[in-house]
C-alpha positions in Angstrom: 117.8 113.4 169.7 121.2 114.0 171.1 123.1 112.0 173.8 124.9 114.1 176.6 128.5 113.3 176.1 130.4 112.7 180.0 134.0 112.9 179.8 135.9 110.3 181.9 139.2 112.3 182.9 142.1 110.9 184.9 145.8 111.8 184.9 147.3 111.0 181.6 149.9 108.4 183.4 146.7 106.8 184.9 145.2 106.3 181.5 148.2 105.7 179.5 148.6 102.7 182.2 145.2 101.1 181.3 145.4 101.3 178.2 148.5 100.0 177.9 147.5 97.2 179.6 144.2 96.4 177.1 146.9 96.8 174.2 146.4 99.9 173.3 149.5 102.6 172.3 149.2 106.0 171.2 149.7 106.8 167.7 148.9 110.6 167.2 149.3 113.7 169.1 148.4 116.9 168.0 149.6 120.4 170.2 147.3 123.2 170.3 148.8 126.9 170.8 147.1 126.3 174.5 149.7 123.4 174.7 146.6 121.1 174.8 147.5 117.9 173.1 145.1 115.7 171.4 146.1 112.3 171.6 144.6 108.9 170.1 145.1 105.7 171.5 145.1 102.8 169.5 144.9 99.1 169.7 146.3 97.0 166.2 144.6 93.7 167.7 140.9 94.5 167.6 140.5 98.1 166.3 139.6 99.8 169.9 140.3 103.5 169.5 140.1 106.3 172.0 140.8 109.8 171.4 142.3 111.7 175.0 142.5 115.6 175.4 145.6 116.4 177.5 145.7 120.0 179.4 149.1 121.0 180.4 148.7 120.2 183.8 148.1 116.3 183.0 144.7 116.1 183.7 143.5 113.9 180.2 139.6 113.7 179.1 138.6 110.4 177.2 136.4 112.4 174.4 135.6 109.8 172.8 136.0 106.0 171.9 135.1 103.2 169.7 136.0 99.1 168.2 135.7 99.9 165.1 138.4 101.7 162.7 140.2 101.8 159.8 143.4 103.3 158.8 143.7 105.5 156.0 147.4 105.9 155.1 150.2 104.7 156.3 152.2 108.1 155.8 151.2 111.1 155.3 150.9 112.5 151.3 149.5 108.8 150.7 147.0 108.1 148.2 144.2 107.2 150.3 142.8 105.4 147.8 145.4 103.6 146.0 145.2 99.8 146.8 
């Protein structure tokens, strides 16, 4: 079974003020030829995460969230799996 995914879109100033105030801070953004950005959001306390698409006009698209995560590398060209 699938679940229906429904996007929860605001402008990008009206979600980068809530979740500034839960303590979260974007730490990626990725630009598309489109000039679409992809954008996650990121919270060091507890681990919330939440991935945003941006159109150019503003308008950003929570596609996804979670409270769980863990960070890979530090830097890209890291050793993932050095300790």
């Amino acid at each position: 079974m699938f679940a229906l995914l429904v996007a929860t879109c605001l402008s990008f100033s009206e979600f980068d003020q809530i979740l500034r105030s839960t303590g979260k801070q974007q730490v990626w953004r990725g630009v598309n030829e489109n000039r679409t950005t992809m954008n996650i959001v990121y919270s060091d306390e507890n681990g919330a995460w939440v991935v945003l698409a941006v159109n150019p006009d503003g308008r950003a698209c929570e596609m996804g969230s979670g409270k769980d995560s863990e960070v890979l590398i530090q830097k890209i060209g890291a050793d993932i799996n050095a300790k």
